[in-house]
C-alpha positions as CSV (number, residue, x, y, z in Angstrom):
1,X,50.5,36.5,75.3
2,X,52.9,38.7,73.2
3,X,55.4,40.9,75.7
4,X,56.1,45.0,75.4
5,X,57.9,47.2,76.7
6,X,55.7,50.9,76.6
7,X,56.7,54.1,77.2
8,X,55.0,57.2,77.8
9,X,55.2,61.0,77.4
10,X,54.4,64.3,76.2
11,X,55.9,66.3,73.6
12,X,54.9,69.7,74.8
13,X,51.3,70.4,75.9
14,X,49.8,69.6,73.0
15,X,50.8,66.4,71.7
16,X,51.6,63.1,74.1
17,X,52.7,60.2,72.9
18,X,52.9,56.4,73.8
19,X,55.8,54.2,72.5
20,X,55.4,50.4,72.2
21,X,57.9,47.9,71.5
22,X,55.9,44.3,71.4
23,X,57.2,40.8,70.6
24,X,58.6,38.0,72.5
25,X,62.2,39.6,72.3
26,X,61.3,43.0,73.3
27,X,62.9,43.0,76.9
28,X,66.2,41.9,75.4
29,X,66.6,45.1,73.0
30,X,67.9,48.0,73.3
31,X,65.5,50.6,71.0
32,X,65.5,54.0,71.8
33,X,67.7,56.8,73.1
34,X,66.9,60.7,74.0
35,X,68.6,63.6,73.2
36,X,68.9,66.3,76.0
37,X,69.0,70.4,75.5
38,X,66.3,72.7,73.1
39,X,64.8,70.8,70.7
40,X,65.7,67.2,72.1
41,X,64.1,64.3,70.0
42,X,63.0,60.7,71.2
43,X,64.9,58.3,68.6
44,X,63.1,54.5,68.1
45,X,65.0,52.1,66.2
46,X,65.8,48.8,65.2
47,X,67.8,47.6,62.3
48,X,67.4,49.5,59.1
49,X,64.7,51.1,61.2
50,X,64.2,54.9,62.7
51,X,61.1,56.6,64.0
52,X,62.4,59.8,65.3
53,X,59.7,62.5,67.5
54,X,60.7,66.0,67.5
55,X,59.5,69.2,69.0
56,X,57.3,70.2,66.3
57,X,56.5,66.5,64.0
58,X,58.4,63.4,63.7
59,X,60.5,61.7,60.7
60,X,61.2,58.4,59.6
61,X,63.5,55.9,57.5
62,X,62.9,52.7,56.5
63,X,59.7,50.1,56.4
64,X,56.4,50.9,57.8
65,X,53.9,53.9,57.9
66,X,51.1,55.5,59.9
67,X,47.4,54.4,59.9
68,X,44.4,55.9,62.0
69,X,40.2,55.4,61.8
70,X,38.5,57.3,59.3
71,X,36.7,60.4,60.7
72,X,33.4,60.4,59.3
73,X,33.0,63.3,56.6
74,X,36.7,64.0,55.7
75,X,38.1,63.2,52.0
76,X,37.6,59.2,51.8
77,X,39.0,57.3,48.7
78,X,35.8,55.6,47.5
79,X,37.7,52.3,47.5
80,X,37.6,52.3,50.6
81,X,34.2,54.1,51.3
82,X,32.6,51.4,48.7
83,X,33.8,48.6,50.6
84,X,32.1,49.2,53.6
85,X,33.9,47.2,55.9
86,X,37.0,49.1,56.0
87,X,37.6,51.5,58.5
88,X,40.6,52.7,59.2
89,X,43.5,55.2,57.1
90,X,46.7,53.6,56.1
91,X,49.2,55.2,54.7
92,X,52.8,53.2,53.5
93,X,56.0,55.3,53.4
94,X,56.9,55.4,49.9
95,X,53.9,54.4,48.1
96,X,51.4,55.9,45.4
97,X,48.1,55.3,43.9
98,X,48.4,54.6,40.1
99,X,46.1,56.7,38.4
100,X,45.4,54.4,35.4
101,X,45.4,51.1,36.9
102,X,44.5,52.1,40.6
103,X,47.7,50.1,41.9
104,X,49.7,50.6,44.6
105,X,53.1,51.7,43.3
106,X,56.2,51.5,46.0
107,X,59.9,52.7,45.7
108,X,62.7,52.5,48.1
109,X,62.5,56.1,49.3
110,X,60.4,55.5,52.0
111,X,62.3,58.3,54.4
112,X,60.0,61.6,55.7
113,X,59.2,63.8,58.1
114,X,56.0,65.3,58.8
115,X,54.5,68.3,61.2
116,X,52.3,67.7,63.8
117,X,49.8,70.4,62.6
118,X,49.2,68.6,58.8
119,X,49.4,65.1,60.6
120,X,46.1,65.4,62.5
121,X,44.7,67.6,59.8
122,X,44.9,64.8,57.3
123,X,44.6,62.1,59.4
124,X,42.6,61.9,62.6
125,X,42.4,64.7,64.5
126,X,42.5,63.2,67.8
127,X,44.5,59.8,67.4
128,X,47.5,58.9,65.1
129,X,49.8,55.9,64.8
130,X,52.5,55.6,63.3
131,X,54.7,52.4,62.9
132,X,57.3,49.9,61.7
133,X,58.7,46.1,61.6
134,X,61.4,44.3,62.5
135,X,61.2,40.5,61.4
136,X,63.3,37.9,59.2
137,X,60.1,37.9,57.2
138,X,60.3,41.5,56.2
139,X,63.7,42.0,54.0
140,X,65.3,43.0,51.1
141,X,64.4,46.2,49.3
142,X,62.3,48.7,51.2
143,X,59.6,48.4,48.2
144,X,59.7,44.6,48.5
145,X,59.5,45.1,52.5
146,X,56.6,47.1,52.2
147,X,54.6,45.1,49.6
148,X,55.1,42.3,52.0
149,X,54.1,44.3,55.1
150,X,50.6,45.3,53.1
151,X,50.1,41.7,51.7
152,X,50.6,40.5,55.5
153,X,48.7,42.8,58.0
154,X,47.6,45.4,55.1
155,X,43.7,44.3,55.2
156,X,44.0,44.1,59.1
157,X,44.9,47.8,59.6
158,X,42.2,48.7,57.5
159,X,39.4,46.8,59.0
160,X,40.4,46.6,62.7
161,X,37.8,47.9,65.5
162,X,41.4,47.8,68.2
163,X,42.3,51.4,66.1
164,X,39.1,53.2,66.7
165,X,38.4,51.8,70.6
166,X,42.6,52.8,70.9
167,X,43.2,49.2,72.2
168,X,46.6,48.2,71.5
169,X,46.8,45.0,73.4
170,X,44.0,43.8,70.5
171,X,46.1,46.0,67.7
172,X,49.6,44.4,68.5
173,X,47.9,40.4,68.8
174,X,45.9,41.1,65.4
175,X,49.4,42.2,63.8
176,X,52.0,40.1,65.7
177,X,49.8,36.6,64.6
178,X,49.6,37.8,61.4
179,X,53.6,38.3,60.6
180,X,54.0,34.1,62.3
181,X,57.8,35.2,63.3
182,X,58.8,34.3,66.9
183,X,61.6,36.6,66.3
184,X,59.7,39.7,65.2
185,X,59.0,43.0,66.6
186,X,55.9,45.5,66.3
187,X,57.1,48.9,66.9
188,X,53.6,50.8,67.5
189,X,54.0,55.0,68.0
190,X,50.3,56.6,69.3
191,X,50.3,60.4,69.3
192,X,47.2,62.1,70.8
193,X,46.7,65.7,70.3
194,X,45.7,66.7,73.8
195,X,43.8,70.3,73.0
196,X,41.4,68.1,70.5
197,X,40.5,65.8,73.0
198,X,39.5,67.8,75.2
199,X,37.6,69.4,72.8
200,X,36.2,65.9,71.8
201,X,35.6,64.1,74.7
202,X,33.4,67.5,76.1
203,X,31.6,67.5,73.2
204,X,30.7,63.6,73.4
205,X,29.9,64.1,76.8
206,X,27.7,67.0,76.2
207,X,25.7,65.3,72.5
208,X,25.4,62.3,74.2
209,X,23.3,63.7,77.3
210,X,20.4,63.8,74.9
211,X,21.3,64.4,71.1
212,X,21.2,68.5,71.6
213,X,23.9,70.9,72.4
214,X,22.1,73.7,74.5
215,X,23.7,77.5,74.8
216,X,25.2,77.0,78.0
217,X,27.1,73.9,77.1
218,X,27.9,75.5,73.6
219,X,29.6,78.4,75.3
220,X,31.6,75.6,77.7
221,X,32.6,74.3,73.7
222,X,33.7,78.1,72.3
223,X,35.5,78.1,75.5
224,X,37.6,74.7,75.2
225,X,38.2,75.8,71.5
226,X,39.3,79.3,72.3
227,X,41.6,78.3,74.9
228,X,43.2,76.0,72.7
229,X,43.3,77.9,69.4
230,X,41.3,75.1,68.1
231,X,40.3,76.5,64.5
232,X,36.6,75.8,63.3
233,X,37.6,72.9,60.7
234,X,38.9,71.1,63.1
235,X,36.1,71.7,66.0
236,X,33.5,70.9,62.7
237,X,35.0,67.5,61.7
238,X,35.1,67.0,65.5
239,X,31.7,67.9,65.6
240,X,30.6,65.6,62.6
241,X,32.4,62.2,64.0
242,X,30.8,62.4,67.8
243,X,27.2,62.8,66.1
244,X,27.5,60.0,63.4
245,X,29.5,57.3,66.7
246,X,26.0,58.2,68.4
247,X,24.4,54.7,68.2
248,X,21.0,56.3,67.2
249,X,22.5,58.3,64.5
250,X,25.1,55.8,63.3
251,X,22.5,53.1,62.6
252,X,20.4,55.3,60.0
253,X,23.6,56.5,58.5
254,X,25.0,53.1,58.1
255,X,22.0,51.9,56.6
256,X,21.9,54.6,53.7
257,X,25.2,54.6,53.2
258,X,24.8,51.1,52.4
259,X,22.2,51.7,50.3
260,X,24.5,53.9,48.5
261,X,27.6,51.5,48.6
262,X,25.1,48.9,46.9
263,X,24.2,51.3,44.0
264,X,27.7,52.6,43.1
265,X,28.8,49.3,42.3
266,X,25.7,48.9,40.3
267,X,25.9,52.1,38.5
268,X,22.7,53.5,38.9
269,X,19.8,54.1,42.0
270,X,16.7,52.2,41.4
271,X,12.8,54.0,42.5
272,X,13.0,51.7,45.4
273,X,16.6,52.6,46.8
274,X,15.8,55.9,46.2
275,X,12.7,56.2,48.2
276,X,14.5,54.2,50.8
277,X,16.8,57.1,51.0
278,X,14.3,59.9,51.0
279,X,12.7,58.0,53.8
280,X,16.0,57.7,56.0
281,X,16.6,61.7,55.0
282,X,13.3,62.6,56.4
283,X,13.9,60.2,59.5
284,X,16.7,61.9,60.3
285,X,15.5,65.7,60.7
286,X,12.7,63.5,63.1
287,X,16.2,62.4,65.2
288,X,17.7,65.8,64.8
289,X,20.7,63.7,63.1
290,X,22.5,66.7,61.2
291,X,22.4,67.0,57.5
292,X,26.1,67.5,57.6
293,X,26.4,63.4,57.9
294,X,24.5,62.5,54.7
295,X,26.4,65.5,52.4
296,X,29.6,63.9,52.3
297,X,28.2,60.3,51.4
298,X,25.9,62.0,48.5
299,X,29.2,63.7,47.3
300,X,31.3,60.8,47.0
301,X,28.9,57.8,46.3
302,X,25.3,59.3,44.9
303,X,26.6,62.2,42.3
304,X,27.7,59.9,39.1
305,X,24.7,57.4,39.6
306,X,21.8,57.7,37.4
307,X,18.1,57.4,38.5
308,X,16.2,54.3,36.9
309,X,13.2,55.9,34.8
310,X,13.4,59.0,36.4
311,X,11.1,62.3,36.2
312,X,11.5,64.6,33.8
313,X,13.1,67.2,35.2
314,X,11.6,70.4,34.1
315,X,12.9,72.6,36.8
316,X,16.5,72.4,35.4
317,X,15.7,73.7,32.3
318,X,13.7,76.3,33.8
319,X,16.9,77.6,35.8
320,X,19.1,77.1,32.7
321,X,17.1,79.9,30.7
322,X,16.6,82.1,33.6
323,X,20.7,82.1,34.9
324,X,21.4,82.5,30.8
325,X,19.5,85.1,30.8
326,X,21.5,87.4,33.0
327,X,24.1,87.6,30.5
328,X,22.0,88.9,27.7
329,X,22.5,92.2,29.1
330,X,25.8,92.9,27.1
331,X,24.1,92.8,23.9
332,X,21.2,95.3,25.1
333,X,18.3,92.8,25.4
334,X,16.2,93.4,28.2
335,X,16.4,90.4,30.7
336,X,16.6,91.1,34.3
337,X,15.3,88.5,36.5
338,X,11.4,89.6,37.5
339,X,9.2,88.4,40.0
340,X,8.0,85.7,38.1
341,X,11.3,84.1,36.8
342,X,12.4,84.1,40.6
343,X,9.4,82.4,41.6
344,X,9.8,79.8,39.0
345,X,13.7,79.5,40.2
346,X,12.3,79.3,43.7
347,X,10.2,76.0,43.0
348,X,13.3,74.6,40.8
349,X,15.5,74.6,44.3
350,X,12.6,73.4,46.2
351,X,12.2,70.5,43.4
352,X,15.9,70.3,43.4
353,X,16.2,69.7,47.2
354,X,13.2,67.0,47.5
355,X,15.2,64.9,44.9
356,X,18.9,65.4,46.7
357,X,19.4,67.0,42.4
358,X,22.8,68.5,42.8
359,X,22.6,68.7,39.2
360,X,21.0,72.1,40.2
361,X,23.5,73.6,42.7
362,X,26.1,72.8,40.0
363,X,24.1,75.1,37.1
364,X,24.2,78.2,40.0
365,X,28.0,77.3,40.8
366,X,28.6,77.1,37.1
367,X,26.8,80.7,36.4
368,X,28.9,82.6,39.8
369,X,31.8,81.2,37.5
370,X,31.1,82.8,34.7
371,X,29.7,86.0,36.4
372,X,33.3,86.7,37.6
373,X,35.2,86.4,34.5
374,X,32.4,88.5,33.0
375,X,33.3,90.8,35.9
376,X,37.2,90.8,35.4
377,X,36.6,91.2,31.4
378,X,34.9,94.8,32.4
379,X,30.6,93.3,31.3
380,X,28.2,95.7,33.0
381,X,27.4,96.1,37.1
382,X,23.9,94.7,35.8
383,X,25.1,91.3,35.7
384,X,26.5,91.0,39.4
385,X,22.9,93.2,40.4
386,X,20.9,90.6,38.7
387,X,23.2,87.4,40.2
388,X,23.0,89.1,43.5
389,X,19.4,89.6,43.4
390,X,19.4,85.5,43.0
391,X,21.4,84.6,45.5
392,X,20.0,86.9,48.0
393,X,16.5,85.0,47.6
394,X,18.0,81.1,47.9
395,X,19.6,82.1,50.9
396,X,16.2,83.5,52.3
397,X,15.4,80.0,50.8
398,X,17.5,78.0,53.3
399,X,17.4,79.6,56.0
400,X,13.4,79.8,56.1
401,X,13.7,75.9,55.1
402,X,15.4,75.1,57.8
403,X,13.7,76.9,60.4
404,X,10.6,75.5,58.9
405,X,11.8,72.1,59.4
406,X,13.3,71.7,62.4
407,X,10.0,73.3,64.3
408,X,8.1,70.3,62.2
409,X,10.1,67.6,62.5
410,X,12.5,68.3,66.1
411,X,11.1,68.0,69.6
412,X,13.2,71.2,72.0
413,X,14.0,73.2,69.3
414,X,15.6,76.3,70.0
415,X,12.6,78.8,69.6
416,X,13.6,82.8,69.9
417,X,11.8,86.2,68.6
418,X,14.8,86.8,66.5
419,X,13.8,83.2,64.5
420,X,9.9,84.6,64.0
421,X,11.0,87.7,63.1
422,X,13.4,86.2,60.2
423,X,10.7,83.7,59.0
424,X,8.3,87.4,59.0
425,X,10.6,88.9,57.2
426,X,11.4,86.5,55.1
427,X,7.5,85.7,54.4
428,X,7.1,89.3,53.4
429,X,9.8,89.0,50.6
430,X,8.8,86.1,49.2
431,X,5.5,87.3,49.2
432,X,6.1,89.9,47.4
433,X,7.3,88.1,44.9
434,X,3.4,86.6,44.4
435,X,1.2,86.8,47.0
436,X,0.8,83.5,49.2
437,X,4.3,82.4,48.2
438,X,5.9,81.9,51.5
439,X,2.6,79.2,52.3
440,X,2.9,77.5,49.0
441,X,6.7,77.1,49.3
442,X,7.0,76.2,52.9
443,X,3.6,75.4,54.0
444,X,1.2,74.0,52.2
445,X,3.1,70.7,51.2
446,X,4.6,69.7,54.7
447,X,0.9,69.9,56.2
448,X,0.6,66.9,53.6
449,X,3.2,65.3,54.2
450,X,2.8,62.1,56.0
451,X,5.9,61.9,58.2
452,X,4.6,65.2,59.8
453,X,3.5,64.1,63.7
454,X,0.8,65.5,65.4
455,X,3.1,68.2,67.7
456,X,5.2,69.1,64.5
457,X,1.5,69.7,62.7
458,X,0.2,71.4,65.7
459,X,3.6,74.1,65.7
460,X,3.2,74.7,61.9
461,X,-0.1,75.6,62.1
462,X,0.2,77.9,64.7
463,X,2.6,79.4,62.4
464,X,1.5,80.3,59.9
465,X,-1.5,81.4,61.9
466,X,0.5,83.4,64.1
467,X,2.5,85.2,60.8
468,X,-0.6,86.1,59.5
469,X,-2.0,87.6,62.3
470,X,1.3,89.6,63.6
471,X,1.0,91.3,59.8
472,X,-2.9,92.4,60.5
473,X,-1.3,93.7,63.8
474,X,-3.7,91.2,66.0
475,X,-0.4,89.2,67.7
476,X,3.1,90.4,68.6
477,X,6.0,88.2,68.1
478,X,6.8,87.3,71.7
479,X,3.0,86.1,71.9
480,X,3.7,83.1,69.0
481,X,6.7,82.5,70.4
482,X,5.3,81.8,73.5
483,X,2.6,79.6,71.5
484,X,5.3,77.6,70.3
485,X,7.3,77.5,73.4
486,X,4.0,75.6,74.7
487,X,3.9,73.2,72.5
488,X,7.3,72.7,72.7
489,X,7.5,72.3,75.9
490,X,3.9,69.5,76.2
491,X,6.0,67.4,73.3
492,X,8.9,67.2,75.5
493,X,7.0,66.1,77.9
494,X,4.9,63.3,76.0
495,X,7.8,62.0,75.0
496,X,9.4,61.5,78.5
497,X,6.0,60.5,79.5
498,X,6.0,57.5,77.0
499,X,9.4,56.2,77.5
500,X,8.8,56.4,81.7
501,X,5.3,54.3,80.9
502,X,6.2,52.0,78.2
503,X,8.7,49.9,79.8
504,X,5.8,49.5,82.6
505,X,2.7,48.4,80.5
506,X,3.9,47.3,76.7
507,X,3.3,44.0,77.4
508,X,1.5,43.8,80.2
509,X,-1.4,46.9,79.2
510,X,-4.3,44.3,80.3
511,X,-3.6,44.9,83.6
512,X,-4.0,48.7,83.7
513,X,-7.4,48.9,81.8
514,X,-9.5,49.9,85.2
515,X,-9.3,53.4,86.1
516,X,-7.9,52.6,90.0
517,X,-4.7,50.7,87.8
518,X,-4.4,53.6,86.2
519,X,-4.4,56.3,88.7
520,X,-2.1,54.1,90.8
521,X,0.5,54.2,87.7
522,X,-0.1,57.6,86.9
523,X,1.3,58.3,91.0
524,X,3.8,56.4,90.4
525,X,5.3,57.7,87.3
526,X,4.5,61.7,88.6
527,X,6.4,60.4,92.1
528,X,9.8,58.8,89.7
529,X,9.5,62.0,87.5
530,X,9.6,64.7,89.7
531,X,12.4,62.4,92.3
532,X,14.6,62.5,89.2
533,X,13.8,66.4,88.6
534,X,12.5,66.0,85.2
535,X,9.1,67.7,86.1
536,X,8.3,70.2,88.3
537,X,4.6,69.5,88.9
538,X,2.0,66.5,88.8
539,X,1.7,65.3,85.0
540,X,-1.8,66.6,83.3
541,X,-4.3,64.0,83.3
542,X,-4.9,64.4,79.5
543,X,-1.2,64.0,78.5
544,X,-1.0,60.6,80.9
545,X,-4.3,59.5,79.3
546,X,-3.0,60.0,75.6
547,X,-0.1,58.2,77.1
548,X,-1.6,55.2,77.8
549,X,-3.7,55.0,74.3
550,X,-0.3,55.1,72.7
551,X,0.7,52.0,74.3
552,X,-2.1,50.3,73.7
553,X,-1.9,50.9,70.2
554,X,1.1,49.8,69.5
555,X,0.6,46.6,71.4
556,X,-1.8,46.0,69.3
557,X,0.0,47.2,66.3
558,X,3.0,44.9,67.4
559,X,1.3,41.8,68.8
560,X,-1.9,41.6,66.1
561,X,-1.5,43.9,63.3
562,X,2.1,43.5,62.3
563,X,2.5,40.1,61.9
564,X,-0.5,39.9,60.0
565,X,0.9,42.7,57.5
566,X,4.1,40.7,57.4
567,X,2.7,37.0,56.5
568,X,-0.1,38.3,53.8
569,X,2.4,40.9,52.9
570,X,-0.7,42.9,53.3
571,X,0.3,47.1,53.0
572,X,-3.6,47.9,52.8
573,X,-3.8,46.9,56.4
574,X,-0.8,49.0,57.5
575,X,-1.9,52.1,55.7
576,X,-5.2,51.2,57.5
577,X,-3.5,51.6,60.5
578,X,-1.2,54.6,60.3
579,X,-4.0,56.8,59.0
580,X,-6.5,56.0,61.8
581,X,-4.6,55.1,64.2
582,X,-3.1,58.8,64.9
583,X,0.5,57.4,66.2
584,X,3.4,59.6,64.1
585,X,4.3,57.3,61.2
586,X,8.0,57.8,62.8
587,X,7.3,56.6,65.9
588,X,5.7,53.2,63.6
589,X,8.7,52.6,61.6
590,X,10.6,52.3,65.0
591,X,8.5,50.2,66.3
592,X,8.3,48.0,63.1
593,X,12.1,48.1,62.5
594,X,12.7,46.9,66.8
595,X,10.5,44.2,65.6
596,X,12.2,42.9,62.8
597,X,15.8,43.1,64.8
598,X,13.9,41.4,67.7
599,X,12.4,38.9,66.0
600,X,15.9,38.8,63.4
601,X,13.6,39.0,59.9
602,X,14.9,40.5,57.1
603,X,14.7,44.0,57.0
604,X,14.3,43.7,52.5
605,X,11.2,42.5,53.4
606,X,10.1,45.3,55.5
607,X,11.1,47.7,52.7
608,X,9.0,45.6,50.1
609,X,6.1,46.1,52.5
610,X,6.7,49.7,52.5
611,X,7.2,50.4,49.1
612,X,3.7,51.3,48.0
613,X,3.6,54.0,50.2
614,X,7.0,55.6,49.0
């Protein structure tokens, strides 16, 4: 048990800090002093040593530097992102990355200062630390101090769990163990910016609830961040790190960006790896897991890896002609975009987005570039028309892609007559590009797809139903949405039907095959669910019946099936079962991957088993 003396403040209403002094010598020092009067400063030191906090950032002379955890998303050298197991930011006073070699470089001017705005912009936005060493270990040049103090606890500021859960009892035994001098002390500076905390810990509180920010809690957010002049990069990368540290979210995350970690040190992304990655994609618009999490990882890891044996890739070509054909314009040939070259373009960055291709997004960023010097050079307003024309149709793209998806794949999804009427009016441009465009691009291949459950199926249906009809004048817009809104709502509450019953029956489902066991569960669950206010009325008799199928299906799926699949390696039988057994195939892969954790199988072998049906 190492001793410290701690002391604790704030700055201004913004930033607070805690000071810690730890070793077995710490009560006999003298280490700080304070300045009184406008702008007084908190001075730290120790021989050789000064950490100095000021009114608007801090400075610093001699050894040491600052380190905090990674915020998932931000700008992550992919050293450190490859390696998988390190997790925190360090940064030594003094030192460089070597752009050749990739060594660290270190020189003796190790003095700074910097602002409290840039520190928790570069670092974390919440929590920095900041520190430095006193020890008989740790002298001679400052470069020679600091190479020691990276070879020494270097690995151990990068890996540690202490800086992430902020415990610095852990921190300061990990580091004080590691430097094996009775005589040496671990001066330790946390600085918390107060406003983004807040911020932080009401948006945890409010994602956590259940995985969804609704509009009254999202005006309680604008609120926090307006009060607090909070500017939207900040709230975003906020935003980003609370939704990834969600358990359910971090574990698919984790698992394809290990997937990705394996293929950039192999160079390339085998069929397999790939499809496991298109599976996790799609799994996470089921979880309502933001794409924002997977963007950054594709970015960094997946852009420079080849695809073993891939497809040809037709579409880029197709948008290569088309976007050089814009510029054909300044020597009088005839090449404006027409309906059918946007149609064509339109499949290209539907291709382009089912195989993650930012190949694609690149060729259109590549074109706006040279549109603009075409522009400053004095080339004709029929270049920008013709880009314009483009660009106005991918963002119709997006935006009916999205809206599309998330009322296939997400359970309580916000659902309003301004959404219909943008998917109508987006239908009717794209169908006047070719008639039946809108169902070809957005329709027709998600009813196929089998990751689509039976409520997401269901809601697209209606759909495109309910578009049609509004156009022949036979439904209003409030009447789908109301369509929607009810199956909406009867998803919702199968799902908190199943996880009320489960826990009751999955192993025990025997015992409620009589109807009288049944009706006396089905009281019981109505009487819990309506005690707890999560209905308002007695549960329909259907919805409780489906209920109970469900669990009997996977019991038998789990207890008969499964482990069958798994010894004779037998996908037939699995296939078998998800196309006539009428569970969600998301709902099975949960299942299947509890098993294997349960039962502590490898999980390879649960992606060989799947790998036919990729």
């Amino acid at each position: 048990m190492h001793r410290d003396i701690r002391l604790h403040g704030q700055i201004d209403e913004r930033i607070e800090y805690y000071a810690i002094v730890a070793g077995d010598d710490s009560h006999q020092r003298y280490f700080f002093n304070a300045a009184e009067g406008p702008g007084r400063e908190l001075r730290f030191f120790a021989p050789g040593n000064e950490f100095v906090l000021g009114p608007g950032g801090i400075r610093h002379e001699g050894n040491g530097g600052s380190f905090c955890e990674y915020m998932f998303g931000v700008d992550q050298p992919v050293p450190d992102l490859a390696k998988g197991d390190v997790i925190n930011r360090l940064v030594m006073y003094g030192a460089r990355m070597e752009e050749e070699s990739g060594n660290l470089i270190f020189d003796d001017r190790t003095g700074g200062q910097l602002g409290f705005e840039k520190m928790f912009f570069e670092g974390n936005a919440v929590v920095n630390y900041f520190f430095f060493i006193s020890s008989a270990r740790v002298t001679g040049p400052l470069r020679r101090q600091q190479e020691s103090i990276v070879r020494t606890i270097g690995k151990t500021l990068k890996r540690s769990a202490a800086v992430g859960e902020q415990d610095e009892n852990a921190l300061i035994a990990e580091v004080l163990a590691l430097l094996s001098d009775p005589t040496a002390l671990f001066f330790l500076f946390k600085l918390i910016n107060v406003h983004h905390r807040e911020y932080h810990d009401t948006f945890r509180r409010l994602y956590f609830r259940n995985k969804k920010i609704a509009d009254d809690d999202f005006a309680m957010l604008t609120a926090v961040a307006a009060r607090h002049d909070i500017d939207r990069y900040q709230q975003e990368r906020i935003r980003i790190d609370v939704m990834y540290k969600h358990p359910a979210n971090r574990r698919i995350v984790d698992e394809y960006k290990n997937i990705l970690i394996g293929c950039h040190r192999k160079g390339e992304i085998s069929r397999l790896e790939n499809a496991r990655l298109t599976r996790l994609k799609t799994l996470s618009v089921r979880n309502k897991i933001p794409g924002a999490l997977f963007y950054t990882l594709d970015e960094v890891l997946k852009n420079d890896k080849k695809l073993v044996a891939p497809e040809e890739q037709d579409y880029l070509s197709d948008i290569r002609q088309i976007l050089e054909g814009i510029f054909l314009t300044e020597r009088d040939i005839e090449s404006s975009i027409d309906r059918e070259d946007m149609a064509r373009l339109l499949f290209a960055k539907k291709k382009a987005a089912e195989n993650r291709d930012h190949a694609f997004e690149e060729l259109l960023l590549d074109a706006s570039r040279l549109c603009d010097e075409k522009m400053r050079d004095g080339a004709e307003l029929a270049i920008i028309e013709g880009f314009s024309y483009l660009i106005t149709f991918f963002d119709r793209y997006d935006t009916t892609s999205q809206a599309v998806n998330q009322l296939a794949f997400m359970e309580n999804v916000r659902i309003t007559e301004e959404m219909i009427r943008s998917l109508l009016g987006n239908k009717t441009a794209f169908d006047s590009l070719r008639d039946g465009l809108f169902d070809e691009l957005f329709i027709a291949g998600l009813l196929e797809n089998k990751y689509l459950g039976r409520y997401g199926r269901m809601k697209i249906t209606n759909l495109r139903r309910g578009l049609a009809e509004i156009e022949l004048n036979r439904l209003t817009v409030a009447a789908l949405m109301e369509q929607l809104l009810t199956i909406d709502r009867e998803e919702r509450l199968a799902i908190l039907l199943l996880s009320h019953v489960r826990d009751r029956i999955r192993n025990f489902y025997s015992k409620y095959t009589t109807k009288a066991d049944q009706q006396a569960l089905r009281r019981e669950v109505n009487e819990e669910l309506i005690a707890k206010k999560l209905v308002d009325g007695n549960v329909p008799d259907r919805l409780f019946d489906e209920t109970i199928l469900t669990i009997q299906k996977e019991a038998v799926y789990l207890h008969g099936l499964l482990p069958r699949i798994i010894a004779d390696r037998d996908i037939a039988l699995r296939e078998d079962f998800l196309e006539n057994s009428g569970l969600d195939r998301f709902y099975v892969e949960e299942l299947e991957r509890e098993y294997f954790e349960l039962n502590e199988l490898d999980l390879e072998e649960l992606y060989q088993i799947r790998k036919g049906l990729s």
